[in-house]
C-alpha positions as CSV (number, residue, x, y, z in Angstrom):
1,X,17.2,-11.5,-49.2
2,X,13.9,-12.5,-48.3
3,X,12.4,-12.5,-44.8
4,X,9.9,-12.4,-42.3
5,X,9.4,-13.2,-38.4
6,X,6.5,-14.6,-36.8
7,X,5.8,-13.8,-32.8
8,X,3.9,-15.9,-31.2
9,X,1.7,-15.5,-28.4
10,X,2.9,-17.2,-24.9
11,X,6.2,-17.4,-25.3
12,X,7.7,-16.8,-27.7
13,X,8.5,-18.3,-31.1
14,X,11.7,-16.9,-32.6
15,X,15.4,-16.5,-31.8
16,X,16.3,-12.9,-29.9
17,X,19.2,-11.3,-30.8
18,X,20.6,-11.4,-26.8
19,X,19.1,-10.9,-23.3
20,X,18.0,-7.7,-22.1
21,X,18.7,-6.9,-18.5
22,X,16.8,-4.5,-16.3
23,X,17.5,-0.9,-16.8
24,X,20.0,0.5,-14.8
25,X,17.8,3.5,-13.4
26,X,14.0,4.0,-14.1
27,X,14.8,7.3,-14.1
28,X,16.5,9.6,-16.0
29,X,20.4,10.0,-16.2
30,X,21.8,12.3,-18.3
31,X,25.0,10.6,-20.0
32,X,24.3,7.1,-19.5
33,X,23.9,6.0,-22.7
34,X,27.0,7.8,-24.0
35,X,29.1,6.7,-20.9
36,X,28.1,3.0,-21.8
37,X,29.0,3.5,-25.7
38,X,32.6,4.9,-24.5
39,X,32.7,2.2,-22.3
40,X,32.8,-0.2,-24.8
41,X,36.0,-2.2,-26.7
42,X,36.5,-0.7,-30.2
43,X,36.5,-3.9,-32.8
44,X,39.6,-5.3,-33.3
45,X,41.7,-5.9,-36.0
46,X,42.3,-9.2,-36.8
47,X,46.2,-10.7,-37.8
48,X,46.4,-10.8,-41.4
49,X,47.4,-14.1,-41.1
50,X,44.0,-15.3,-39.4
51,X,42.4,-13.1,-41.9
52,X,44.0,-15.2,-44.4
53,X,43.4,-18.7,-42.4
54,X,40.0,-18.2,-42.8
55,X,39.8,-17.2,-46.1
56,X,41.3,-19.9,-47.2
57,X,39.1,-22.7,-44.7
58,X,35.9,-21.0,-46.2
59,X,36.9,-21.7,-49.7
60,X,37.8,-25.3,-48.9
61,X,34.6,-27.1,-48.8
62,X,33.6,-25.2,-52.5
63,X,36.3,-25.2,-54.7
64,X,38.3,-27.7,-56.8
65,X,41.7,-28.9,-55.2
66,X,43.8,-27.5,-58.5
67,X,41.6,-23.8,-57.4
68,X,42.5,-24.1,-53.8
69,X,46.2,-24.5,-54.8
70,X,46.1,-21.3,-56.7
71,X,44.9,-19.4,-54.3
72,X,47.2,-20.2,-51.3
73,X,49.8,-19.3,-53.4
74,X,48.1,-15.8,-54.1
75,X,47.8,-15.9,-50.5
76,X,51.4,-16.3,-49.7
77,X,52.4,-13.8,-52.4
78,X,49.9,-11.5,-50.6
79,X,50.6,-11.6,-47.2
80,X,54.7,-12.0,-47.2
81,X,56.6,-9.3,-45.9
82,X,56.6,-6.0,-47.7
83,X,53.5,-6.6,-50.0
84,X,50.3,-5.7,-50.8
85,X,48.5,-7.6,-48.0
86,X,51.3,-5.9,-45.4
87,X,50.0,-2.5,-46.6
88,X,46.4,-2.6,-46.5
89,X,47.0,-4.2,-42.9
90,X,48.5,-1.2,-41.9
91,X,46.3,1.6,-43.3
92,X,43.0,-0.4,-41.3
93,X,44.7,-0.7,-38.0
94,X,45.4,3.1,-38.6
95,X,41.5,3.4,-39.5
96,X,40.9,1.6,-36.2
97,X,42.6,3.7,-34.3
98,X,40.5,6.8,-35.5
99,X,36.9,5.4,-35.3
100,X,34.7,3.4,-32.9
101,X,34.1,0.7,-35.6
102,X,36.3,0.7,-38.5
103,X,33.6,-2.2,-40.1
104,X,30.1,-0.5,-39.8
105,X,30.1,2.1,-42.2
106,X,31.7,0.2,-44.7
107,X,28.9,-2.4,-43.7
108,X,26.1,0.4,-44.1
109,X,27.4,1.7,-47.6
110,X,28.0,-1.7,-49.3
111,X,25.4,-3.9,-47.7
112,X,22.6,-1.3,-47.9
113,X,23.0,2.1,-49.4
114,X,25.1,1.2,-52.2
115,X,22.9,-2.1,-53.1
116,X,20.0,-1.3,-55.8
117,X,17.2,-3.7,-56.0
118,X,14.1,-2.4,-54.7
119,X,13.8,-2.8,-50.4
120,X,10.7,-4.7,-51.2
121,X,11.1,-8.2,-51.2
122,X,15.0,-8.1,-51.7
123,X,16.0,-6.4,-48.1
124,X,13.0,-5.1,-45.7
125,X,12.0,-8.0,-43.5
126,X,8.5,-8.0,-42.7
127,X,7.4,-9.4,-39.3
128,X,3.9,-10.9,-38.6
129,X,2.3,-10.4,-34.9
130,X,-0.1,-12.7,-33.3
131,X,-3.9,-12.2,-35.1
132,X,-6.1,-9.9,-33.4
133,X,-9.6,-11.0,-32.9
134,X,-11.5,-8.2,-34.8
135,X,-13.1,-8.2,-38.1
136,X,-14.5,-4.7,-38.2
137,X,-13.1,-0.4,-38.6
138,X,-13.8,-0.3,-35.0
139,X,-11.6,-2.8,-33.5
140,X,-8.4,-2.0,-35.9
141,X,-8.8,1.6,-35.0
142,X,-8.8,0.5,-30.9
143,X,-5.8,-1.8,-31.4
144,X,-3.9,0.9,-34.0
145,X,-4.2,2.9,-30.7
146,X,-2.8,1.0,-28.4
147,X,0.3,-0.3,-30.2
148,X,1.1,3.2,-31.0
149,X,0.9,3.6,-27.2
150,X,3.0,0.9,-27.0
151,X,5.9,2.2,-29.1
152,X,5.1,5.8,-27.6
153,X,6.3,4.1,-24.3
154,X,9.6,1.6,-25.5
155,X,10.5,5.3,-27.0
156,X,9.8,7.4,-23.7
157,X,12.9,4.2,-22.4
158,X,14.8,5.8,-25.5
159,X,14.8,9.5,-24.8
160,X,15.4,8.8,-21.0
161,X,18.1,7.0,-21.1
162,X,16.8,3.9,-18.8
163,X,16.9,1.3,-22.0
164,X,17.7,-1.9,-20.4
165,X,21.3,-2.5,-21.8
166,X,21.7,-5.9,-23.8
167,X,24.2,-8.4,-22.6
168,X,25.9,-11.5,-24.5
169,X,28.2,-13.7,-22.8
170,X,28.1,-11.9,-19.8
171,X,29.4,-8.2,-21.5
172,X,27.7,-5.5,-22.8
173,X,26.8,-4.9,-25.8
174,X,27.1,-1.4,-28.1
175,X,23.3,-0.1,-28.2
176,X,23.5,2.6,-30.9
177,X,21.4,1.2,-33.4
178,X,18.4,1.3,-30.6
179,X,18.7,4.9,-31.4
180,X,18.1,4.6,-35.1
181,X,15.2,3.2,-35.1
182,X,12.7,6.0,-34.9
183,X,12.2,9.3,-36.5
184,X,14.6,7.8,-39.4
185,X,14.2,7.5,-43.2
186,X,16.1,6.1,-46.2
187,X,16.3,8.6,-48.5
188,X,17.0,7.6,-52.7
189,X,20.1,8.7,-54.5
190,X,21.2,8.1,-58.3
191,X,23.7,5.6,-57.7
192,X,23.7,5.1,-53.4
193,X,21.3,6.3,-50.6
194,X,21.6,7.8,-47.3
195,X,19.6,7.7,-44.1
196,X,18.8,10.6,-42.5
197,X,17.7,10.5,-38.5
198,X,15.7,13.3,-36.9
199,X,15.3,11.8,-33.3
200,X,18.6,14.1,-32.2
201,X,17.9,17.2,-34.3
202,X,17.4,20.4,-31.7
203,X,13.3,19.7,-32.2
204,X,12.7,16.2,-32.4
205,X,9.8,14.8,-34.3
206,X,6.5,14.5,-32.6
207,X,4.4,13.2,-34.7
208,X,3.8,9.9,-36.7
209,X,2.4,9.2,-40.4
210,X,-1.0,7.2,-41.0
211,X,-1.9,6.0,-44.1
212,X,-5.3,4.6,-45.3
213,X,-6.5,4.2,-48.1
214,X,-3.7,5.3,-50.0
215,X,-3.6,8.6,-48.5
216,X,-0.9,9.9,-45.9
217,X,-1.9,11.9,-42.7
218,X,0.7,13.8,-40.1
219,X,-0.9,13.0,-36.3
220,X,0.6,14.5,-33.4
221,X,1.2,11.9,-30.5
222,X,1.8,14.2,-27.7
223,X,0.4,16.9,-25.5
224,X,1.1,20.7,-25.8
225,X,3.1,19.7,-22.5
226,X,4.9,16.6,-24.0
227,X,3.2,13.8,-22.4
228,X,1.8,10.9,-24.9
229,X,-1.7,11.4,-26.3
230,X,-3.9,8.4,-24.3
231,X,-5.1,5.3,-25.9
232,X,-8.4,7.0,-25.8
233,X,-7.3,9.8,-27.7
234,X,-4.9,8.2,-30.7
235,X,-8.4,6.4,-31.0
236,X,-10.5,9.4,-32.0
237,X,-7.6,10.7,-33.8
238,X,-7.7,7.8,-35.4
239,X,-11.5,7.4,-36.7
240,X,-10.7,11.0,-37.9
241,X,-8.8,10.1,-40.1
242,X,-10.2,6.8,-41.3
243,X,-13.3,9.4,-42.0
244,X,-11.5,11.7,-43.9
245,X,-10.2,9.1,-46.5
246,X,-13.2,6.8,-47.4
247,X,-12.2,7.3,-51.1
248,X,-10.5,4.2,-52.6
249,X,-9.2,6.1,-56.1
250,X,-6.6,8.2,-54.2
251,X,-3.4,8.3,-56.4
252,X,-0.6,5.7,-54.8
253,X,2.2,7.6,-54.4
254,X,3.8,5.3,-51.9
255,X,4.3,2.6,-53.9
256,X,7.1,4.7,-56.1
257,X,9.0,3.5,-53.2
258,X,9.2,0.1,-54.4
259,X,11.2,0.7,-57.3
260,X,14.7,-0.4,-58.3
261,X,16.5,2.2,-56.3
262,X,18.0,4.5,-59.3
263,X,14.5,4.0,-61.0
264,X,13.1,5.7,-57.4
265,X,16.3,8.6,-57.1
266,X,15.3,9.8,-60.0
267,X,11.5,10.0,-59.8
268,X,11.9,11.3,-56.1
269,X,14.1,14.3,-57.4
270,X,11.3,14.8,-60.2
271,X,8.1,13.8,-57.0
272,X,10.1,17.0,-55.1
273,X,10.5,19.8,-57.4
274,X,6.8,20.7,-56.4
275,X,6.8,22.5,-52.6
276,X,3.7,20.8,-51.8
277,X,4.8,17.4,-52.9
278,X,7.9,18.0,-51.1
279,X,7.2,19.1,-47.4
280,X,4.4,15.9,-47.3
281,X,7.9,13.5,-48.2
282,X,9.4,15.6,-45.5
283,X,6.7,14.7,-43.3
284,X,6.6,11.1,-43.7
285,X,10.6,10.9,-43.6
286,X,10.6,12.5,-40.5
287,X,8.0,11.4,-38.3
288,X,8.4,9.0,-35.7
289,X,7.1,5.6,-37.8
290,X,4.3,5.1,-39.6
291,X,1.2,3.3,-39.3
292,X,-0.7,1.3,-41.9
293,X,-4.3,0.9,-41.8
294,X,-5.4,-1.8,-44.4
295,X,-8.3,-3.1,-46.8
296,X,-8.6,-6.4,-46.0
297,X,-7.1,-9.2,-47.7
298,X,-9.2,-11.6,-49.8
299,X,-9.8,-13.8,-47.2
300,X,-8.2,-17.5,-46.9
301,X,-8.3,-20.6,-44.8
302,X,-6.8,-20.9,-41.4
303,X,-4.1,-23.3,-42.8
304,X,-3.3,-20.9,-45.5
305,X,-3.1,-17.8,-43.5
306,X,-0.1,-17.3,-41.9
307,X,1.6,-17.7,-45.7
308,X,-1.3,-14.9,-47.1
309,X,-0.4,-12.6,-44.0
310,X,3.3,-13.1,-44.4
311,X,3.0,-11.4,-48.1
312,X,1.0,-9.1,-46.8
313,X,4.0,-8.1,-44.3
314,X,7.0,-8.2,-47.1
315,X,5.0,-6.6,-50.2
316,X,1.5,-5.5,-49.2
317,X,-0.2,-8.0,-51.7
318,X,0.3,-5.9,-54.9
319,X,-1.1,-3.0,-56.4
320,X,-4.7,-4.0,-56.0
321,X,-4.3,-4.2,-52.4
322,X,-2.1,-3.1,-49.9
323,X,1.3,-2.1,-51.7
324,X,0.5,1.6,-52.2
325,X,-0.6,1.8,-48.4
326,X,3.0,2.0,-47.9
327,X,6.3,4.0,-47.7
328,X,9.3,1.6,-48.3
329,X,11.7,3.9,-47.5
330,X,10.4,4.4,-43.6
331,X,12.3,2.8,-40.9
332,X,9.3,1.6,-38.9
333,X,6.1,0.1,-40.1
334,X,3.4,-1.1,-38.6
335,X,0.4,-2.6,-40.1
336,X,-2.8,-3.3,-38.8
337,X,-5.7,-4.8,-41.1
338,X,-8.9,-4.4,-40.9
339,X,-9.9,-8.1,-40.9
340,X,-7.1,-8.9,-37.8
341,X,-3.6,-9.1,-39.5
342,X,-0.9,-7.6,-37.8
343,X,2.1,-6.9,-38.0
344,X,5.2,-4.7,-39.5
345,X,8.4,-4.3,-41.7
346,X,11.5,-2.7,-41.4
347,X,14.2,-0.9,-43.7
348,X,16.9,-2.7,-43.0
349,X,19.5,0.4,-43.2
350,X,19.7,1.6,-39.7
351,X,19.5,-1.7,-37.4
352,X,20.0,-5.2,-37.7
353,X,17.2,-7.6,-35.8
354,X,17.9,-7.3,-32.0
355,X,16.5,-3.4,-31.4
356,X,13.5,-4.7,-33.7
357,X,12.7,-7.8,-32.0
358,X,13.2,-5.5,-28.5
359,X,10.6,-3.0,-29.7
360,X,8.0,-5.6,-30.8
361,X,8.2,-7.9,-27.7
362,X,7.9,-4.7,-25.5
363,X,5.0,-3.6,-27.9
364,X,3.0,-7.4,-27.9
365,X,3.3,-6.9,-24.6
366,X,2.1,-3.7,-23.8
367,X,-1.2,-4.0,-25.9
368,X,-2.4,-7.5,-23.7
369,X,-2.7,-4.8,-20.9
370,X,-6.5,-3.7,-20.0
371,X,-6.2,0.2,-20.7
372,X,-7.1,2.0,-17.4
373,X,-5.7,5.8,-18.0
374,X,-8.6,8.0,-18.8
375,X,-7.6,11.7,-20.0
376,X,-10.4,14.2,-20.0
377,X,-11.3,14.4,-23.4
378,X,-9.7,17.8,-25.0
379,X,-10.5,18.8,-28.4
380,X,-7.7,18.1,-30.4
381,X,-7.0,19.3,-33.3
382,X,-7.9,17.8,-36.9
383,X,-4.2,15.5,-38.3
384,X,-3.0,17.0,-41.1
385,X,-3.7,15.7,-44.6
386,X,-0.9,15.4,-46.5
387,X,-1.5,16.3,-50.1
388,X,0.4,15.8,-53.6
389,X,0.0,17.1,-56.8
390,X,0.6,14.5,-59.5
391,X,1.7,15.5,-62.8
392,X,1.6,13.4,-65.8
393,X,5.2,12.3,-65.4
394,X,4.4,11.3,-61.8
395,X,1.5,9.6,-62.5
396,X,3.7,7.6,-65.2
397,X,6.5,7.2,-62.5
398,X,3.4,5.3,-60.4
399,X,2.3,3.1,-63.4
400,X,5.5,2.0,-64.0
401,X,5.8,1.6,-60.0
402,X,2.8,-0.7,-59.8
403,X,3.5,-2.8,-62.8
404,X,7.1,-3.6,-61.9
405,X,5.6,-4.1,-58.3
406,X,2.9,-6.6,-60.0
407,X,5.6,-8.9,-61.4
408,X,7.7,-9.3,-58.3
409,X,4.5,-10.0,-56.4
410,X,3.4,-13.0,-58.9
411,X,7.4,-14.4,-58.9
412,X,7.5,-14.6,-55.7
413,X,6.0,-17.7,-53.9
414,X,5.8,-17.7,-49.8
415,X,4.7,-20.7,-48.1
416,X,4.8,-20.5,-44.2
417,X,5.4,-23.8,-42.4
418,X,5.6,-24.8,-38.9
419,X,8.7,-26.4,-37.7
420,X,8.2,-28.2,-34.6
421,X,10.8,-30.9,-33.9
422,X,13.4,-28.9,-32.7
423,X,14.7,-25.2,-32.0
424,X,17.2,-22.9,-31.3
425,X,18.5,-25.0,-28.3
426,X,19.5,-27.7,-30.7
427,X,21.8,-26.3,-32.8
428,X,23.3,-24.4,-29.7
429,X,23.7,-27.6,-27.9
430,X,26.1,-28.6,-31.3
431,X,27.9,-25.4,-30.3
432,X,26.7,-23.6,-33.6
433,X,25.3,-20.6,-34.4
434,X,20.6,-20.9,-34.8
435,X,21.5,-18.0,-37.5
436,X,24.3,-19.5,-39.4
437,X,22.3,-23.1,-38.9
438,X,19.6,-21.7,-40.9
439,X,22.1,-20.3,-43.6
440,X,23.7,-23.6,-44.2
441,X,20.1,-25.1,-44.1
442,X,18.7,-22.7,-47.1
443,X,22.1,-23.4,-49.0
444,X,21.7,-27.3,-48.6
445,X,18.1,-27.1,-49.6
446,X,18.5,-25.2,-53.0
447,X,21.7,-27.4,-53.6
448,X,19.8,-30.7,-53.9
């Protein structure tokens, strides 16, 4: 699956997921958010004979008249009294009973975990903010510093409870995966992965990952008395560590995450063995998100930007640019180049689109704001460089990383147009779907 998102400045260009009403409390309630989730409807079951209904009204419109026969005779067969399709009915009602959802975590494991084409490209949507008026180290350090201010406060909303709590159709909806987002990792496995989330552990993260240059730092985001580090401050954190990694022939381990997923399980068991190497992956998995401070991209006209800075978004440009200023595997990443582009992607693992779209529409917000907070200026201490020690086979695993990288980066062709005769209201208005419009609309195009 391929995909990115553009925001737009103003209002606002894409589809949300729902509306978001105003929190119920601007201050803390202990319990809210589990007494909403409890509050919900578990998912129901649907008859086997709906089931079935549709089944058979989805193959319809693709499949030969002799084929359809067929198969609503297996159908009947399957779903008469006493067989197969009676059973299975029972044993996921009983599974309903027992869990919230009986659907997400086979949803999770088969959709995501268990699927083994690199994240790159194939699942990870990338997301492209408005461009930022700066063409210099000083203005992408200032704006790095305020949109991490900005997801500093949508997650101050998380850990007190007063997330605004989405609606659709006038009921509300489950919020869980608004919890997943942050301090959360995909970690590789031989034949599925897992994701591992640190934002509930008894000492939650408080710190995010920067990389630059190829080269990954730890940097504390909050006071010794928990409040957020300033603006000011992230920004001098910041220049320290764009100082402290000038070279440009650092080693790219990152981009060993863009490998075929049992191609990456096994080089990340070998990447680990080493105690070094493996308390820096710690460190990146469990930080808040990360950060990505670019090289500029070779630079492009206005009309054939927005398709250059999409790429940028889903693969980094390759291993001559951007790709190794990346860890795949994070939940959360935002990338901020040095010559304006902005943006992020997302493993897809933890959260579909709405809790994304949430966070960035609360972060393009927060960083139009003039910054008026001025902390005294308190020595802080130096981020932590996060080192690796490469071995020969590692250094292999990254050659082979960047070559494979290479050739989905060159099959790949991204051509960003703007659509502007009609929007989501349109298809609404034919009582369908915007999402399931599209679909049908990328099926019909490679069709003819």
């Amino acid at each position: 699956m391929l995909a990115f998102v553009t925001r737009a400045m103003g209002k606002q260009a894409v589809l949300k997921g729902a509306g978001l009403v105003k929190p119920v409390s601007v201050t803390r309630i202990p319990g809210r958010y589990l007494v909403h989730q409890e509050g919900l409807p578990k998912l129901p079951v649907p008859p086997l004979r709906q089931t079935m209904g549709r089944y058979l009204a989805a193959l319809q419109p693709i499949v030969s008249q002799e084929e359809l026969e067929h198969t609503r005779k297996l159908v009947e067969e399957f779903q008469s009294p006493g067989g197969v399709g009676e059973r299975l009915q029972k044993g996921l009602e009983r599974k309903a009973r027992k869990t919230e959802n009986w659907l997400s975590d086979w949803w999770l494991q088969t959709a995501y975990l268990e699927y083994r084409l690199p994240v790159v490209v194939h699942s990870s949507p990338g997301v492209v903010l408005p461009r930022l008026q700066f063409h210099d180290r000083q203005g992408q350090m200032w704006h790095a510093a305020k949109l991490i201010a900005g997801v500093l406060d949508f997650k101050s909303m998380i850990d007190n409870e007063t997330l605004p709590v989405e609606f659709l159709g006038g009921k509300p909806l489950c919020m869980n995966q608004y919890y997943q987002i942050l301090s959360s990792c995909r970690i590789p496995g031989p034949k599925r992965d897992s994701v591992v989330n640190h934002a509930l552990s008894m000492k939650p993260p408080s710190h995010i990952t920067v990389v630059h240059n190829f080269q990954f730092f730890v940097l504390d985001v909050y006071n010794s008395d928990g409040s957020p580090l300033t603006v000011d401050q992230i920004y001098v954190q910041l220049e320290k560590i764009w100082n402290s990694s000038l070279q440009t022939n650092k080693e790219p381990i990152g981009i060993l995450t863009s490998q075929h997923r049992n191609t990456w399980g096994k080089a990340y068991n070998n990447l680990i063995k080493d105690k070094t190497n493996k308390e820096s992956v710690r460190a990146i998995q469990k930080s808040i998100f990360t950060v990505c401070l670019d090289a500029p991209m070779p630079r492009v006209s206005d009309e054939l930007y927005r398709s250059r800075v999409a790429t940028q978004m889903l693969h980094g440009g390759g291993s001559r640019w951007n790709s190794g200023n990346r860890w795949f595997d994070k939940t959360l990443q935002f990338i901020i180049g040095e010559d304006g582009s902005c943006g992020l992607m997302y493993e897809h693992a933890p959260a579909e689109g709405p809790p994304i779209v949430a966070l960035v529409d609360h972060v393009v917000e927060y960083t139009k704001k003039s910054e008026t907070v001025r902390a005294p200026m308190i020595p802080l201490a130096m981020p932590q460089k996060l080192r690796f020690n490469i071995t020969p086979e590692i250094k292999k695993d990254i050659e082979k990383a960047k070559q494979n990288l290479n050739i989905m980066v060159q099959e790949l062709d991204v051509k960003v147009m703007v659509f502007s005769h009609f929007g989501k209201e349109f298809p609404k208005s034919q009582k369908m779907s915007p999402d399931a419009f599209i679909q049908i609309a990328l099926q019909l195009a490679y069709y003819r």
